[in-house]
Each structure stands twice: as structure tokens, then as C-alpha cells.
mmJSON file of the N, C-alpha and C atoms, coordinates in Angstrom:
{"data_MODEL":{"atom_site":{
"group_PDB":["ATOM","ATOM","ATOM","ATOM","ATOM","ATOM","ATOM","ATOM","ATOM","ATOM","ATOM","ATOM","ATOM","ATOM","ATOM","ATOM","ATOM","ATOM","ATOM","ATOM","ATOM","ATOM","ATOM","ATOM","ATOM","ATOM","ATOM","ATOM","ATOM","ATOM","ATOM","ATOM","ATOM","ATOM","ATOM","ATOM","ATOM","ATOM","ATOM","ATOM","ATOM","ATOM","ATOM","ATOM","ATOM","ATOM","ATOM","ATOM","ATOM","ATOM","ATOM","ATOM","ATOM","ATOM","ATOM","ATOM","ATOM","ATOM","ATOM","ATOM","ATOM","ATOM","ATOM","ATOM","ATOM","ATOM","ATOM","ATOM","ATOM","ATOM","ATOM","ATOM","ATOM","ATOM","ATOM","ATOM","ATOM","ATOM","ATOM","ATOM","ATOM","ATOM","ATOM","ATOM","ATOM","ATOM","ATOM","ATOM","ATOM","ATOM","ATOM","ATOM","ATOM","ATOM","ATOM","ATOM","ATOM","ATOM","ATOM","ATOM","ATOM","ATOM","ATOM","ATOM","ATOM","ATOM","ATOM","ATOM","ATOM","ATOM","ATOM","ATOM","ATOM","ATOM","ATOM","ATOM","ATOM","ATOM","ATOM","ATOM","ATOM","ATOM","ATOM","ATOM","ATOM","ATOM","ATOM","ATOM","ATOM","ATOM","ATOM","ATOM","ATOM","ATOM","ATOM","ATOM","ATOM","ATOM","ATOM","ATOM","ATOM","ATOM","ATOM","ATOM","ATOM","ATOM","ATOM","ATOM","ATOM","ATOM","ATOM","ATOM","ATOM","ATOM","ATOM","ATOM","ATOM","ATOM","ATOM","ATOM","ATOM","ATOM","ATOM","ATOM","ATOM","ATOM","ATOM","ATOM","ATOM","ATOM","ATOM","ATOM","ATOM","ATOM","ATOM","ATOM","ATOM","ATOM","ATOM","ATOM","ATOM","ATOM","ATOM"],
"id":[1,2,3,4,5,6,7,8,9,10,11,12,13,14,15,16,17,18,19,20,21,22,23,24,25,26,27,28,29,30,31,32,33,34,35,36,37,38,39,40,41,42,43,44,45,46,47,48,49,50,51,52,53,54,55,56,57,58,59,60,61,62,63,64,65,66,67,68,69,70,71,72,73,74,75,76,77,78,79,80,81,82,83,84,85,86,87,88,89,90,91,92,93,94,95,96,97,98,99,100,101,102,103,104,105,106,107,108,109,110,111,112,113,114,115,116,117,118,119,120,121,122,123,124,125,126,127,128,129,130,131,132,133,134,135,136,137,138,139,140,141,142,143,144,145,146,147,148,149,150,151,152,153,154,155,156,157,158,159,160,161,162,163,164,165,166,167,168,169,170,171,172,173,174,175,176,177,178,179,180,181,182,183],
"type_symbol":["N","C","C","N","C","C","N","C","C","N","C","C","N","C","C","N","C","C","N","C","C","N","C","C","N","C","C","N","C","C","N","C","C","N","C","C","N","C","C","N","C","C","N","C","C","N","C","C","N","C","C","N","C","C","N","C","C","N","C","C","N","C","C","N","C","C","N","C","C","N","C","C","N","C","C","N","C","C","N","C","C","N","C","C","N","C","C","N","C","C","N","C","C","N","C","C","N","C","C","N","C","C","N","C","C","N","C","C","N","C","C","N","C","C","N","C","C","N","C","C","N","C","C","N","C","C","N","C","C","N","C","C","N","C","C","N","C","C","N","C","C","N","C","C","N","C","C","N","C","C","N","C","C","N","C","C","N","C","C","N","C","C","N","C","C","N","C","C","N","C","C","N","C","C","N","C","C","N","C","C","N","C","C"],
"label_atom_id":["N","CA","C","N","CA","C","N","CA","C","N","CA","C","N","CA","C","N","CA","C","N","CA","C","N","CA","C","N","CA","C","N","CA","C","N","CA","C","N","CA","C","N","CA","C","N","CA","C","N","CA","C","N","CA","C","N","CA","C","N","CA","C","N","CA","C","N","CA","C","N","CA","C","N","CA","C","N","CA","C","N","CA","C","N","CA","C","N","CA","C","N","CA","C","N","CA","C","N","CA","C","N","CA","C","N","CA","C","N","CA","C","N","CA","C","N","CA","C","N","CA","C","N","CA","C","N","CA","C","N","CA","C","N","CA","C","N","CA","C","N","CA","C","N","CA","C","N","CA","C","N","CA","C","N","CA","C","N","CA","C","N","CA","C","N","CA","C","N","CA","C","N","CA","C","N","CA","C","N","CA","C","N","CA","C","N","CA","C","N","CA","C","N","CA","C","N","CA","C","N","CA","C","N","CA","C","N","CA","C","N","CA","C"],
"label_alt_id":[null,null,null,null,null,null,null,null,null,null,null,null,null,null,null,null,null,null,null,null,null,null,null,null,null,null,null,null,null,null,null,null,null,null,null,null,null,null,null,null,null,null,null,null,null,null,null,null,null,null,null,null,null,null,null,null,null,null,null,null,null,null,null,null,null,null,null,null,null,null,null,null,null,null,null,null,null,null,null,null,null,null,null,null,null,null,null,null,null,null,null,null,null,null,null,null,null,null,null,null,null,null,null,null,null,null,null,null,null,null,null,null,null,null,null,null,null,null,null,null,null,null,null,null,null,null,null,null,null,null,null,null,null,null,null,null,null,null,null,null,null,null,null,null,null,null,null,null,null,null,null,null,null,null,null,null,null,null,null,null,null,null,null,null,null,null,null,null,null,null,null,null,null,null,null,null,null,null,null,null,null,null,null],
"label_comp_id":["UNK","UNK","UNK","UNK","UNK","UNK","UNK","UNK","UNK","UNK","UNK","UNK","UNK","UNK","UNK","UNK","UNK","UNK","UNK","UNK","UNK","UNK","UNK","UNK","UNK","UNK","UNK","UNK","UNK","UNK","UNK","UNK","UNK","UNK","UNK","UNK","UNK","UNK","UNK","UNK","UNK","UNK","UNK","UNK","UNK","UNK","UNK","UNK","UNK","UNK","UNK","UNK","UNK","UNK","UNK","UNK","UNK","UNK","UNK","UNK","UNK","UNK","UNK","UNK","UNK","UNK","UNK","UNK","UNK","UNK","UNK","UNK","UNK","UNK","UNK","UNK","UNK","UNK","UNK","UNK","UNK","UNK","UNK","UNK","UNK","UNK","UNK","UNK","UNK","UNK","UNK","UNK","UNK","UNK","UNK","UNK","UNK","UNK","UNK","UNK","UNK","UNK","UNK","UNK","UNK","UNK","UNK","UNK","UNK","UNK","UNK","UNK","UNK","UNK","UNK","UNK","UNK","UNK","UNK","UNK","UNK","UNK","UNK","UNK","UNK","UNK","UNK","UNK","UNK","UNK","UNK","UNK","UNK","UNK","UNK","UNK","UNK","UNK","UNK","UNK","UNK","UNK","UNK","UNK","UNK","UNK","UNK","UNK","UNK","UNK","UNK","UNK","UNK","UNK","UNK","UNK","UNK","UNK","UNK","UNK","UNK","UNK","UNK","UNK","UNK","UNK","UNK","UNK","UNK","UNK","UNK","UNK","UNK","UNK","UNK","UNK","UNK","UNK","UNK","UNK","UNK","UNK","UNK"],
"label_asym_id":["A","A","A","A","A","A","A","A","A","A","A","A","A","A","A","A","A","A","A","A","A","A","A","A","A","A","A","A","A","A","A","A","A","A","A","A","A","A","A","A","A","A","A","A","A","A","A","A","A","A","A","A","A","A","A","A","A","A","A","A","A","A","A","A","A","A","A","A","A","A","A","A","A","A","A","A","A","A","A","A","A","A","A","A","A","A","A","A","A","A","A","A","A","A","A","A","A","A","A","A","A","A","A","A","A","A","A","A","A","A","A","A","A","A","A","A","A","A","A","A","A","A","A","A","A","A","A","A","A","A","A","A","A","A","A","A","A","A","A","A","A","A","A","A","A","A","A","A","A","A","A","A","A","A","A","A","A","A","A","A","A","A","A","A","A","A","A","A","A","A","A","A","A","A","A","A","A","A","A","A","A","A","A"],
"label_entity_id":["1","1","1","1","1","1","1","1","1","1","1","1","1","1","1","1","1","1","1","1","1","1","1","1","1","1","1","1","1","1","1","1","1","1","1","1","1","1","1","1","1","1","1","1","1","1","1","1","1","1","1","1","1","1","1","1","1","1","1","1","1","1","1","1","1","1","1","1","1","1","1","1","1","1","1","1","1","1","1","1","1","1","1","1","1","1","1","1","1","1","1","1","1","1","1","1","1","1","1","1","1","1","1","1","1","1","1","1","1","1","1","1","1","1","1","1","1","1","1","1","1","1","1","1","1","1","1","1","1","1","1","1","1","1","1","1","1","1","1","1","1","1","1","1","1","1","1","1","1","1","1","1","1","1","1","1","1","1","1","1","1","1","1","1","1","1","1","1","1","1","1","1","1","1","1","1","1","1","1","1","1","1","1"],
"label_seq_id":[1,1,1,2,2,2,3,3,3,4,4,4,5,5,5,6,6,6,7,7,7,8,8,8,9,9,9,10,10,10,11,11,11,12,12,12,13,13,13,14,14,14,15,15,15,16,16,16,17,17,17,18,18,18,19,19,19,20,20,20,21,21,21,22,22,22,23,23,23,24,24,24,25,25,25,26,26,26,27,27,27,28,28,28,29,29,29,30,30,30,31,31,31,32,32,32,33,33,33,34,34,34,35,35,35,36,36,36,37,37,37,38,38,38,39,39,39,40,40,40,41,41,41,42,42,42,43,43,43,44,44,44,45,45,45,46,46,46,47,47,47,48,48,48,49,49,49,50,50,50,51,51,51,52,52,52,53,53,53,54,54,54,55,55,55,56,56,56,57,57,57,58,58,58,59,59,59,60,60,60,61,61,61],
"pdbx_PDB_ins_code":[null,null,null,null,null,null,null,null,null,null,null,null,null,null,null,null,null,null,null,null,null,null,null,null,null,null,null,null,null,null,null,null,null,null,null,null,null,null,null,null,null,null,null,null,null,null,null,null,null,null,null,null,null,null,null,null,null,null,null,null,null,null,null,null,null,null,null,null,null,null,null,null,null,null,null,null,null,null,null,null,null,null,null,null,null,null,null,null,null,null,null,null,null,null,null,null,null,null,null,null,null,null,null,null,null,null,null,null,null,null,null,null,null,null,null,null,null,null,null,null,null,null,null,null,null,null,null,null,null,null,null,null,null,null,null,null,null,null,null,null,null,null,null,null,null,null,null,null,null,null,null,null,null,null,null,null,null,null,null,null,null,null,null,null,null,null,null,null,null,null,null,null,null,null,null,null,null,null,null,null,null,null,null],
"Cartn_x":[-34.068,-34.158,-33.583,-34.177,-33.893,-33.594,-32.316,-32.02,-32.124,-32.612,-32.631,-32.327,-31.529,-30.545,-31.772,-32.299,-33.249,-32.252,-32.296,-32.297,-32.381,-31.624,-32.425,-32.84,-32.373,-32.768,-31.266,-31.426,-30.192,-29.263,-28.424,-28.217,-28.065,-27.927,-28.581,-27.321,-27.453,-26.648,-25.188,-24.985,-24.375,-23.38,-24.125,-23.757,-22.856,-23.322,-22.72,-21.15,-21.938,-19.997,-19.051,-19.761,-18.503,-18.028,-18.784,-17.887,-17.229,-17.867,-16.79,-15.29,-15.131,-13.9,-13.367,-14.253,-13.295,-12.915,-13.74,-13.19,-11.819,-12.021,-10.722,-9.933,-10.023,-9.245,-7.718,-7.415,-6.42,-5.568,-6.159,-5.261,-5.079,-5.96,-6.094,-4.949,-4.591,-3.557,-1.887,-2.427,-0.965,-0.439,-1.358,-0.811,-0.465,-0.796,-0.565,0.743,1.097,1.786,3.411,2.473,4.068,4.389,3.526,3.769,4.769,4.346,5.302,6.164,6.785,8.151,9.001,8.216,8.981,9.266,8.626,8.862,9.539,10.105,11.252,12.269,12.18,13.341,13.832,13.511,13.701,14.621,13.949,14.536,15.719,16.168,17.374,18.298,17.781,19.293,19.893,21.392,22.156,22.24,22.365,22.083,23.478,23.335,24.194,25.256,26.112,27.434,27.625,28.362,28.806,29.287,29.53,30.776,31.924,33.222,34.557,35.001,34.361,34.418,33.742,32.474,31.686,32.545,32.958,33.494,34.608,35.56,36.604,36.367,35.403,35.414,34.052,34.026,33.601,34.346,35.983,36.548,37.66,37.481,38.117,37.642,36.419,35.371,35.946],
"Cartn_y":[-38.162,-36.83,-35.837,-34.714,-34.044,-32.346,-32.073,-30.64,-29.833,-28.948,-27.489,-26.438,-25.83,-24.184,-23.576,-22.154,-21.457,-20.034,-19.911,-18.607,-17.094,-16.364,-15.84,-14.071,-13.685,-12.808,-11.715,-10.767,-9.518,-9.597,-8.929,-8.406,-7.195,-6.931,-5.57,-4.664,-3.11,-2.248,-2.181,-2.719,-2.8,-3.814,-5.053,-6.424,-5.825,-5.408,-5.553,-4.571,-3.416,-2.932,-3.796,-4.341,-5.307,-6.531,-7.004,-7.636,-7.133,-5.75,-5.256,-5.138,-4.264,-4.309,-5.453,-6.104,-7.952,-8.54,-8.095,-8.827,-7.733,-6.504,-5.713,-4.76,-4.835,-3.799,-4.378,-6.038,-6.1,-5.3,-6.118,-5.45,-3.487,-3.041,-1.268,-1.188,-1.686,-1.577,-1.771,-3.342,-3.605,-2.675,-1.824,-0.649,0.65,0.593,1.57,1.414,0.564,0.01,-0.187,-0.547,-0.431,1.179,2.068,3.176,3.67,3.36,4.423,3.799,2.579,1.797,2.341,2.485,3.126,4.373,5.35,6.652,6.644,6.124,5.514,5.235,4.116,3.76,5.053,5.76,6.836,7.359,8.537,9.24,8.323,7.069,6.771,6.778,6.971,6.34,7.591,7.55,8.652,9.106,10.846,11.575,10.631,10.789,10.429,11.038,10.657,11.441,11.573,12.274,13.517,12.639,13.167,12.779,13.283,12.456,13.529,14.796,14.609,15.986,16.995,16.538,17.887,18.212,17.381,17.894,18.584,17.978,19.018,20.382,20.408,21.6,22.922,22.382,23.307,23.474,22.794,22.959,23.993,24.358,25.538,27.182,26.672,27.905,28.916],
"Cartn_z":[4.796,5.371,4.361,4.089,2.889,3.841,3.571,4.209,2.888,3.161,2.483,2.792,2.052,2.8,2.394,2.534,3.138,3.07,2.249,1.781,3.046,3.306,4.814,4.463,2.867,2.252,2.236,2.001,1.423,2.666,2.807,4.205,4.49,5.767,6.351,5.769,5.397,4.972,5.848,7.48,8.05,7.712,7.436,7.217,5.708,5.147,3.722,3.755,4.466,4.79,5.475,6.332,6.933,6.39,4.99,4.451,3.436,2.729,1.971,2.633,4.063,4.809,4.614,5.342,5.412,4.113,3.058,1.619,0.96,0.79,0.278,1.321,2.893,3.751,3.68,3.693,4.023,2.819,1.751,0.059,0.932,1.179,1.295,2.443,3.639,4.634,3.831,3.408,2.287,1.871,0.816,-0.338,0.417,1.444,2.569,3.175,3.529,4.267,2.659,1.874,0.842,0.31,0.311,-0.069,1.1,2.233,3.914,3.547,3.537,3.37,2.352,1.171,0.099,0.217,0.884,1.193,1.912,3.248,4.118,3.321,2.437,1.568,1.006,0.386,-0.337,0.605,1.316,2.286,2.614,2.918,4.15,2.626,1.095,0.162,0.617,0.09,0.557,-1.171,-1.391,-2.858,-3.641,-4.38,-5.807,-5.817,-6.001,-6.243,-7.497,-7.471,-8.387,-9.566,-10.683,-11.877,-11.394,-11.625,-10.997,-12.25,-13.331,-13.819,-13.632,-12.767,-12.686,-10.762,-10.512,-9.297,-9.221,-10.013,-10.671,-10.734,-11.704,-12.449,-11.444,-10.053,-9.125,-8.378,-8.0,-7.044,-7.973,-8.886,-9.856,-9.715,-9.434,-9.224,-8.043],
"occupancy":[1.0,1.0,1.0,1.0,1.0,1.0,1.0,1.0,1.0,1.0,1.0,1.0,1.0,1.0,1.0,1.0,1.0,1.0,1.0,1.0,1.0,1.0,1.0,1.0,1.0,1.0,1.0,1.0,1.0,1.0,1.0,1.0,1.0,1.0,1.0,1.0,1.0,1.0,1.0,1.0,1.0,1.0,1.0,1.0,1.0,1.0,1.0,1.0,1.0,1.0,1.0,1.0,1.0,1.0,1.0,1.0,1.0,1.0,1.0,1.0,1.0,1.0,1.0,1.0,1.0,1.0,1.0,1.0,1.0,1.0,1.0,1.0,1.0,1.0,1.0,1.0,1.0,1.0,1.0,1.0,1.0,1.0,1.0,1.0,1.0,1.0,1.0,1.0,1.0,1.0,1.0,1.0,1.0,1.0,1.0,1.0,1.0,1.0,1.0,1.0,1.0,1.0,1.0,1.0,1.0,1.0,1.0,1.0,1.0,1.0,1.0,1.0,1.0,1.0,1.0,1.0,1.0,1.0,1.0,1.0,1.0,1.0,1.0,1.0,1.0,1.0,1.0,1.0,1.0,1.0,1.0,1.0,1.0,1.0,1.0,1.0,1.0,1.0,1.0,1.0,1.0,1.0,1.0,1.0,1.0,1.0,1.0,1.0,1.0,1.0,1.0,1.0,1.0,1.0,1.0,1.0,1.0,1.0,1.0,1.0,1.0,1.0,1.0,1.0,1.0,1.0,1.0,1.0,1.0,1.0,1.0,1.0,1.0,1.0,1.0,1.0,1.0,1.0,1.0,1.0,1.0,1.0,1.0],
"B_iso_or_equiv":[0.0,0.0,0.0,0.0,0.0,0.0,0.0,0.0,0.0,0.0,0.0,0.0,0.0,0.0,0.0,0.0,0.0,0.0,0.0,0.0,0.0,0.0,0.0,0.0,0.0,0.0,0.0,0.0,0.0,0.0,0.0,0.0,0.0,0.0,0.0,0.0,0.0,0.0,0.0,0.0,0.0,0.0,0.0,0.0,0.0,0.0,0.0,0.0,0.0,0.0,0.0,0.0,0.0,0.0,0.0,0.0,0.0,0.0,0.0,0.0,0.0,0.0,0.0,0.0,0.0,0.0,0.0,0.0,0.0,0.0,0.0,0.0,0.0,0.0,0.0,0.0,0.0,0.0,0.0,0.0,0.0,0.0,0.0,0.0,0.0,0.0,0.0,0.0,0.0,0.0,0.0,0.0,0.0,0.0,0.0,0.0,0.0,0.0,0.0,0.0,0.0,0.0,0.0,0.0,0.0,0.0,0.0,0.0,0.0,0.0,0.0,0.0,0.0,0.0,0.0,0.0,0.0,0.0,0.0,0.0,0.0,0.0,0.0,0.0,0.0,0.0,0.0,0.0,0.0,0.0,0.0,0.0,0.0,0.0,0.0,0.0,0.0,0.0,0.0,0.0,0.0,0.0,0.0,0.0,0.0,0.0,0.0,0.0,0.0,0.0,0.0,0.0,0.0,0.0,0.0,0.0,0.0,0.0,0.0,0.0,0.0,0.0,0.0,0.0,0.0,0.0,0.0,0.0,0.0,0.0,0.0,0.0,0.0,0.0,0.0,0.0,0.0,0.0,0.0,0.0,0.0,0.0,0.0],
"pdbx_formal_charge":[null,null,null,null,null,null,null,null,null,null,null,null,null,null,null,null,null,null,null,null,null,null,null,null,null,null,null,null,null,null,null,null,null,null,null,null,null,null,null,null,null,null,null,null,null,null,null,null,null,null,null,null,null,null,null,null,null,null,null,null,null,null,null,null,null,null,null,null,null,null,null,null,null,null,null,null,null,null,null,null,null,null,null,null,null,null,null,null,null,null,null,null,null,null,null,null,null,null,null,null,null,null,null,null,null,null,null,null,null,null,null,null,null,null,null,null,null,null,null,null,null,null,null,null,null,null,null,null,null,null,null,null,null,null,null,null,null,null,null,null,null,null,null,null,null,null,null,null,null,null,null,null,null,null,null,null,null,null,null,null,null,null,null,null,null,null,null,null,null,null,null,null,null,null,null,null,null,null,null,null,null,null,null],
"auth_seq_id":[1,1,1,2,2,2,3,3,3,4,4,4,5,5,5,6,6,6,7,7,7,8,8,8,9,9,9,10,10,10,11,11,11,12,12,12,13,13,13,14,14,14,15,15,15,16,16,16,17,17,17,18,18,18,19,19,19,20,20,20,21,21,21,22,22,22,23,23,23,24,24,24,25,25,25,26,26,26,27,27,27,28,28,28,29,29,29,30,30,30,31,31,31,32,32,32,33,33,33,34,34,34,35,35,35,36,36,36,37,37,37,38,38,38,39,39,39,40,40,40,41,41,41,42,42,42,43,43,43,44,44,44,45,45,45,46,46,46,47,47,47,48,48,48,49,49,49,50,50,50,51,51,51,52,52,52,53,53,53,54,54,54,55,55,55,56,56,56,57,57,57,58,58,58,59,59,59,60,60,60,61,61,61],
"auth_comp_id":["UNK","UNK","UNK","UNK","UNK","UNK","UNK","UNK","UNK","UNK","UNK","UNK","UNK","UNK","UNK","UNK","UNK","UNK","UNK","UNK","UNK","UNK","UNK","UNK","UNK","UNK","UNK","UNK","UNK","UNK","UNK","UNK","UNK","UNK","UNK","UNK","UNK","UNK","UNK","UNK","UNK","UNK","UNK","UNK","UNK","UNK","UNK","UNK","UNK","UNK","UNK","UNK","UNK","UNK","UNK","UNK","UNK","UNK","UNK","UNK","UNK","UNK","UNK","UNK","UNK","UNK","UNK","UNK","UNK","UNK","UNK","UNK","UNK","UNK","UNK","UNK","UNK","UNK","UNK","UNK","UNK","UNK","UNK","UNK","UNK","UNK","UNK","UNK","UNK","UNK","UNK","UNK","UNK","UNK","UNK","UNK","UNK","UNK","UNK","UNK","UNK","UNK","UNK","UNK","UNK","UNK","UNK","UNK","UNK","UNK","UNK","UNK","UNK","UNK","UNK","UNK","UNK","UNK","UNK","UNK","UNK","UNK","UNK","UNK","UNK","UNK","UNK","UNK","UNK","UNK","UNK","UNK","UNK","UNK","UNK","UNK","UNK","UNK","UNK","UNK","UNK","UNK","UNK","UNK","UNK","UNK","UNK","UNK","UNK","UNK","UNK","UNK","UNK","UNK","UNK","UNK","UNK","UNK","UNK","UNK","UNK","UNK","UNK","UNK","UNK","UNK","UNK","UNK","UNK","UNK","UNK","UNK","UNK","UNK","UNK","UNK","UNK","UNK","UNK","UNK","UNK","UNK","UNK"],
"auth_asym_id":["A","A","A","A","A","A","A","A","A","A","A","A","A","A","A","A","A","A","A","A","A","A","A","A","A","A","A","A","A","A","A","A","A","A","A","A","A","A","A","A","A","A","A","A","A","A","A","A","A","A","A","A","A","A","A","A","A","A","A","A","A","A","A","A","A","A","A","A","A","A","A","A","A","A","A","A","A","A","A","A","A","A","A","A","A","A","A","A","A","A","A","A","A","A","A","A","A","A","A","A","A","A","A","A","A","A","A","A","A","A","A","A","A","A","A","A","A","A","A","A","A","A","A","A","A","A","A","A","A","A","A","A","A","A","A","A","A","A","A","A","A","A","A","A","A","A","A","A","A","A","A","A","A","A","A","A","A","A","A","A","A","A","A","A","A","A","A","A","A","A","A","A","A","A","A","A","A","A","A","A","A","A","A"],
"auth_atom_id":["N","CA","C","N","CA","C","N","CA","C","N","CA","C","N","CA","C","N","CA","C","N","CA","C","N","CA","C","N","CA","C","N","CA","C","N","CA","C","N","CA","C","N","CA","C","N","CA","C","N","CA","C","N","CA","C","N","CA","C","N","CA","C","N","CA","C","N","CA","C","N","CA","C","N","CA","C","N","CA","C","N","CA","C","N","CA","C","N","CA","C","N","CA","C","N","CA","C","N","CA","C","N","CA","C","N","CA","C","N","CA","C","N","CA","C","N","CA","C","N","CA","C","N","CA","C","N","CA","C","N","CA","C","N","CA","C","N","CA","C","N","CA","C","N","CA","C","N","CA","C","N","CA","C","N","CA","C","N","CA","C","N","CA","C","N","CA","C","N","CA","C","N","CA","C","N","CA","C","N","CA","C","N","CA","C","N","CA","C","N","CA","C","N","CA","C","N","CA","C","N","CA","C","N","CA","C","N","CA","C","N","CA","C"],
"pdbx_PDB_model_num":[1,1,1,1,1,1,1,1,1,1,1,1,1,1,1,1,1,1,1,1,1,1,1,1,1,1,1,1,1,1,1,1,1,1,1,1,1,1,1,1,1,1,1,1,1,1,1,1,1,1,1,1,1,1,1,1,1,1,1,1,1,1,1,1,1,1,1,1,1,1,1,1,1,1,1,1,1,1,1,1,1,1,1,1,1,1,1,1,1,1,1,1,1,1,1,1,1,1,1,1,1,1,1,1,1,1,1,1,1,1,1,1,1,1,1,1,1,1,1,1,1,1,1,1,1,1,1,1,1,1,1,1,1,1,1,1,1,1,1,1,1,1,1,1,1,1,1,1,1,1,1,1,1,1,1,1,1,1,1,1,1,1,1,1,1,1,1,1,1,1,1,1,1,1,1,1,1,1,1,1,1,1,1]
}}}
């Protein structure tokens, strides 16, 4: 008994977006999803403190 795959031709313009989604959306959510985190991160560090000479030398002022 001899099987042969059969070819079933292109697929429909519909078909083809939905596997583009399914082949690169997750990667597109990921990079999404690491950019908000990092912008979160950002915002919660607390600013830099000072040098104690430049703090000094405003509490002179």
C-alpha cells in the first residue's frame, strides 16, 4: 500500500496571517512585555544621591 501526501495548494490569505501570528506574536508580546517591566523598573529605582561635596557645598548657599 503506497500513501502519498497530496499537496492541497497555497493557503488562503487568512490562513497565512494566522500563522504568521502563531509563528512570531509570542516573541512581539515578550518584547512588549520586557519593555513595561523595564519602564516599571526604572520609575520604582530611587534618584542617586548626591556626592557629599556637592552636598556640602549647597547647604552653604
Amino acid at each position: 500500500m503506497n500513501v502519498t501526501l497530496l499537496h492541497l495548494g497555497s493557503l488562503h490569505p487568512i490562513e497565512q496571517a494566522l500563522t504568521l501570528v502563531l509563528a512570531f506574536g509570542p516573541f512581539a508580546v515578550l518584547g512588549i512585555v520586557v519593555l513595561v517591566r523595564r519602564r516599571h523598573d526604572r520609575a520604582d529605582e530611587p534618584a542617586p544621591k548626591q556626592a557629599p561635596e556637592q552636598a556640602e557645598g549647597q547647604r552653604e548657599r
